[in-house]
N, C-alpha and C positions, 0 to 999 in steps of 0.2 A: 104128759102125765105129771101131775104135784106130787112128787114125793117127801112123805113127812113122818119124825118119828121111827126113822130109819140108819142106818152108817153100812159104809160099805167095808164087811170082815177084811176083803179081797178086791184089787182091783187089777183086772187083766191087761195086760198091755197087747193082746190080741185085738185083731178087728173081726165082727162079724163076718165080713168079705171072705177070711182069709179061715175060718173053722170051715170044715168037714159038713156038708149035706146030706141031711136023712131022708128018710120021706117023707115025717113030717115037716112043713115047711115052718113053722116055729121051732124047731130045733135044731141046734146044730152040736158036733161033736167036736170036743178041743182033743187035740189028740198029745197036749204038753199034762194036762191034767188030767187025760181020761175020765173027760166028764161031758155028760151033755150039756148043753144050755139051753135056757127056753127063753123065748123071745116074749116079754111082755108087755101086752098094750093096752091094759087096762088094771084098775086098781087091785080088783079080783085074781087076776093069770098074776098080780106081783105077791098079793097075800096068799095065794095059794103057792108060790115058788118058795116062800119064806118059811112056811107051813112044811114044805118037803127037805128044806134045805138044798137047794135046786143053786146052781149057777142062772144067771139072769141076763139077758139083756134087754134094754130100757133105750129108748128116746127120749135126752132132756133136754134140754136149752141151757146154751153156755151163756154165760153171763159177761166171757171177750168181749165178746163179738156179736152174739146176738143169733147165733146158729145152731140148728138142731144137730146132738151131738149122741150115737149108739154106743152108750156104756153097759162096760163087760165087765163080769163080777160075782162076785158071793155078798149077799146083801142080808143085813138082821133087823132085830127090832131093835132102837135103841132103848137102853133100860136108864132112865134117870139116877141121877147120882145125888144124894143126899147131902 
């Protein structure tokens, strides 16, 4: 997914592997933050998580290496700076 227009408030040093399983299978519970996360994989699940203020995780591509990479996190809008 292209993420643009964005910053990340918060970035987790969890891994999806290792949070808490719901039922829903896009979600998971971090149990350091007591919070859910929602797993999003499309542009819509990320603006509607931005929308709620939602924890998020995302698949992006590292730019190391060249590898898909599941980043965990509180993500906003970026607001331009004048």
């Amino acid at each position: 997914m292209n993420i643009r227009n964005c910053h990340i408030k918060y970035r987790c040093t969890k891994t999806w592997e290792n949070l808490i399983e719901t039922e829903d299978q896009n979600i998971k519970y971090c149990n350091e933050c007591d919070r859910g996360v929602h797993f999003c994989s499309t542009a819509n699940d990320l603006l509607e998580a931005m929308k709620n203020d939602w924890c998020v995780a995302v698949d992006v591509e590292s730019t190391d290496d060249l590898r898909s990479v599941r980043l965990l996190g509180d993500i906003g809008i970026e607001i331009p700076r004048e």
